[in-house]
C-alpha positions in Angstrom: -14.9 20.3 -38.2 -16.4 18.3 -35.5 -12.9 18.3 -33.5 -12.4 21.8 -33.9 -16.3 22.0 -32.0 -15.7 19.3 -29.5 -12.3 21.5 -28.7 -14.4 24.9 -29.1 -17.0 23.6 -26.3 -14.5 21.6 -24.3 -12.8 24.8 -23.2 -15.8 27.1 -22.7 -16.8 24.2 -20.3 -13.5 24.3 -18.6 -13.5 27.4 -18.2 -17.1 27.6 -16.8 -16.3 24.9 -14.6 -13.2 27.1 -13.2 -15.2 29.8 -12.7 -17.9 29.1 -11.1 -15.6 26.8 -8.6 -13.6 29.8 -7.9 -16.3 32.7 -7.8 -19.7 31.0 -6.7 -17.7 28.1 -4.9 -20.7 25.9 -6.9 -19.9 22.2 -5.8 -20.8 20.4 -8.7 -18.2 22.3 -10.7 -16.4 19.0 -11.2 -18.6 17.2 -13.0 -18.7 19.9 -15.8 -14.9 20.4 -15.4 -14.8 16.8 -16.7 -16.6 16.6 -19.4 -14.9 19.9 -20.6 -11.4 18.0 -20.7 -13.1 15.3 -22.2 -14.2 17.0 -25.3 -11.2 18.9 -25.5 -8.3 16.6 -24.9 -10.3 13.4 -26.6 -11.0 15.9 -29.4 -6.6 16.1 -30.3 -6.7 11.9 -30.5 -7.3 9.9 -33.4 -8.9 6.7 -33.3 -6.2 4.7 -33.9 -5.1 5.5 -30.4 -8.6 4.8 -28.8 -11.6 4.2 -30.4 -15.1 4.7 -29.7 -15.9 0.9 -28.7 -12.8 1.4 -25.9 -13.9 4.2 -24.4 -17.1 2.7 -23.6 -15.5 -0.5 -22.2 -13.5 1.6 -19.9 -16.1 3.8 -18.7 -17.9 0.6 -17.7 -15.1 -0.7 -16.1 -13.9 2.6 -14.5 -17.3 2.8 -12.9 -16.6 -0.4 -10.2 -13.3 0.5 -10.3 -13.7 4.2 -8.7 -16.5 2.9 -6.5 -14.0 0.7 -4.7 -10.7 3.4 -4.8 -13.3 6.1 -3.3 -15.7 4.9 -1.7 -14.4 1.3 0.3 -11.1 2.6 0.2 -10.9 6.7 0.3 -13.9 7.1 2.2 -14.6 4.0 4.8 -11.5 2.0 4.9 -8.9 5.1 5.6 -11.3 8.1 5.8 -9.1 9.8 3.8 -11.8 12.4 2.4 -15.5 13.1 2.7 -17.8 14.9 0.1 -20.0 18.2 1.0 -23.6 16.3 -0.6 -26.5 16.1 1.1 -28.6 13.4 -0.9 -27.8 9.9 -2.3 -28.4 10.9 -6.2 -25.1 12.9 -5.8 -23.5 10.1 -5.0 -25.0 8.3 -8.0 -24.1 11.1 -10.2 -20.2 10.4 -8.5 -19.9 7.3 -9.6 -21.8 7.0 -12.5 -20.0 9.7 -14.2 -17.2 11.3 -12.4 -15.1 8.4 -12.2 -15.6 7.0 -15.5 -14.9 10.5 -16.9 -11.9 11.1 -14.5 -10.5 7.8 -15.9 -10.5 8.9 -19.3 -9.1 12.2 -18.9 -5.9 11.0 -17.0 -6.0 8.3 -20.2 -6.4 10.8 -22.4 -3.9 13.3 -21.1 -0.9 10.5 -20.8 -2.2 9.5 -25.0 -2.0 13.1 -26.0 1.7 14.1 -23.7 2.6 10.7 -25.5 1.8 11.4 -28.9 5.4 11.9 -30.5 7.1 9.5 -28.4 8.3 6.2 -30.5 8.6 3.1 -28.5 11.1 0.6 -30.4 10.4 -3.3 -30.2 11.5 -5.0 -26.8 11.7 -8.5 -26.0 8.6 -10.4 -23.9 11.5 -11.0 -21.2 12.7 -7.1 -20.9 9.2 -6.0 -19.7 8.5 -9.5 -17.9 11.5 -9.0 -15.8 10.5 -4.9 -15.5 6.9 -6.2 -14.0 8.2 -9.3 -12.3 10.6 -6.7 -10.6 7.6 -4.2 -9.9 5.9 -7.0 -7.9 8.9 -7.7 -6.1 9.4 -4.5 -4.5 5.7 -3.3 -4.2 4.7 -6.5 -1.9 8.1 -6.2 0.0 7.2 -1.9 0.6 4.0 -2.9 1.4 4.6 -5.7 4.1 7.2 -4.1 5.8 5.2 -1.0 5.9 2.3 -2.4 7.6 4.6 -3.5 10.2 6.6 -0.6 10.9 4.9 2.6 10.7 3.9 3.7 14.4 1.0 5.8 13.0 -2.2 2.9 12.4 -3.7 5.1 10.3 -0.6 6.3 8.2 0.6 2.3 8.2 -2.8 1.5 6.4 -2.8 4.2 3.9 1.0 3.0 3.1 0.0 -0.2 2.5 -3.0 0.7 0.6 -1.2 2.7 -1.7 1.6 -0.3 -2.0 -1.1 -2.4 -3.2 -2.5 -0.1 -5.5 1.1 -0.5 -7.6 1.2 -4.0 -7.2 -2.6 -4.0 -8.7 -1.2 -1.9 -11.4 1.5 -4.5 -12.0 -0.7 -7.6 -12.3 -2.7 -6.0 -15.1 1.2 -4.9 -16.9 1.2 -8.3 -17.1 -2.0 -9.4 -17.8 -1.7 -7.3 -21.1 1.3 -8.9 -21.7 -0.2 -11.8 -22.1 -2.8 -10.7 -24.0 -1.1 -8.6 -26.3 2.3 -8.5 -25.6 2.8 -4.9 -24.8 1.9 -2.6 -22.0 2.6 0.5 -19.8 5.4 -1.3 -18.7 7.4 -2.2 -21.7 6.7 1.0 -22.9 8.1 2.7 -19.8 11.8 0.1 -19.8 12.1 0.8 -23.4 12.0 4.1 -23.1 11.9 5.4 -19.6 12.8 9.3 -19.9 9.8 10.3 -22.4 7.5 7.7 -21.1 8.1 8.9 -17.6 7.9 12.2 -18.9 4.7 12.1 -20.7 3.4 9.8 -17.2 4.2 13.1 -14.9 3.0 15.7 -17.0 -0.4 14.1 -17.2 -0.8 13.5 -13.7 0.4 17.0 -12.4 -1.1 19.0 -14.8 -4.2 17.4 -14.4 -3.6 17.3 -10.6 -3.4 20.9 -9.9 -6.3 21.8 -12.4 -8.2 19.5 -10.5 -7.6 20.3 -7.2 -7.0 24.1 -7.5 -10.3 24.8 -7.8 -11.9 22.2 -5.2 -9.6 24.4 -2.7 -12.3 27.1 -3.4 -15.4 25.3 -4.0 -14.8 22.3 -1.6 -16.6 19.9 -3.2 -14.4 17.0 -1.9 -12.6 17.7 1.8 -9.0 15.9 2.6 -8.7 15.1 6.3 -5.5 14.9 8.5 -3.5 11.7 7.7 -0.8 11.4 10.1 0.5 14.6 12.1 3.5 14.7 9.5 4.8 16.3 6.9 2.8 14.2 4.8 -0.2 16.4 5.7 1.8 19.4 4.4 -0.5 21.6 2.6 1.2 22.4 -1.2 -1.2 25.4 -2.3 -4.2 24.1 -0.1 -3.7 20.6 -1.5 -2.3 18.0 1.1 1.6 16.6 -0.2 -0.2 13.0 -0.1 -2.4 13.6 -2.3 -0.3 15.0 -4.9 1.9 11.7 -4.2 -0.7 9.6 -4.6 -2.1 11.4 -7.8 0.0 9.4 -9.9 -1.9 6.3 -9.3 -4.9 7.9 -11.1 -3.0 7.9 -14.5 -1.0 4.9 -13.7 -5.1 3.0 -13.1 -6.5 3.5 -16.6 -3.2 4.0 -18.7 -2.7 0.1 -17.4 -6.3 -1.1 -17.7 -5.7 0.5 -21.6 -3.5 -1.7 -22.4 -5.6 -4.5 -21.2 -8.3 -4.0 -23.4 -6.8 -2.8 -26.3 -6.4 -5.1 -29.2 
């Protein structure tokens, strides 16, 4: 009963939030957008796959954690974006709860497109050499990057974005240290449904995002590079759908960190 009201709520709030990004272009539409998909898509898991105790230790976590992608990086380092607020405690309420909340949606969303997919036993040295192989590549893309792209500004956001996947790496295999399973072995055991359910969380959860921020603006994307990288794709810049994948890449990772 109290799933079938937490579902029930979850998508009059989701709704809501649509609307009123796409009629009154209101721009705090986001925040109630989130805790819509939070009710409804946390209201389909069990707690088997995350329990109360974990969701609380990733919000906390995923509230430094989107203060530094955003803000350092996003906003100062690359000035990749800027938000239409006018006072500070928007801000607060940005990282205090839309962050956290975003990081458990795009968790959510990959546990729930996952939920019938079986992942058979692997040996430690499968997914060691899977991550090993991740942090091979990501720090050889991200050197060579910074010292070939013409376009400063492009050559950092490359980098950045190299480094994000080399970040994600370390923590594959910190939890395999911990625990001996993660994102990774899950994803060379069974690449095609893991991948799978990986995509359809982040795109269907990027264009429900960003669809209605076209309207309602409450977060602006600036020019990158003067490529095709700045191509719009339904008033939504092709680098940020690329880069969209890191935000369910992020918390599916720090996951399997923290859970025992």
């Amino acid at each position: 009963m109290q799933k079938k009201l937490s579902a029930l709520v979850g998508t009059v709030l989701v709704i809501g939030a649509i609307i009123l990004a796409e009629v009154y272009q209101f721009k705090h539409f986001y925040e109630i957008l989130l805790v819509g998909l939070t009710m409804l898509v946390g209201s389909a898991l069990t707690a088997k796959e995350i329990d109360r105790l974990l969701y609380y230790k990733l919000f906390l976590l995923f509230v430094p954690v989107g203060f530094i992608l955003d803000y350092v990086l996003g906003i100062s380092v690359t000035h990749l974006w800027f938000y239409n607020y006018t006072n500070i405690y928007e801000y607060w309420l940005l990282y205090l709860l839309v962050y956290p909340l975003g990081g458990i949606v795009m968790l959510q969303s990959y546990l729930l497109f996952r939920k019938y997919i079986r992942v058979a036993p692997v040996s430690k040295l499968l997914a060691g050499v899977g991550v090993v192989f991740y942090l091979a590549v990501t720090y050889i893309i991200a050197t060579t990057t910074y010292y070939s792209w013409p376009n400063a500004k492009l050559s950092m956001v490359g980098t950045l974005g190299c480094f994000c996947v080399l970040g994600i790496a370390v923590f594959n295999v910190w939890s395999e240290i911990r625990h001996k399973k993660s994102y990774a072995r899950e994803l060379f055991t069974r690449f095609v449904p893991v991948m799978a359910a990986t995509l359809c969380a982040t795109y269907v959860n990027a264009f429900l995002h960003e669809l209605p921020n076209v309207v309602a603006r409450q977060w602006v994307y600036l020019p990158t590079s003067g490529t095709t990288l700045d191509v719009m794709i339904l008033g939504i810049p092709f680098l940020v759908l690329v880069a969209w994948v890191f935000l369910t890449l992020l918390p599916v990772s720090l996951y399997y960190v923290l859970k025992k």
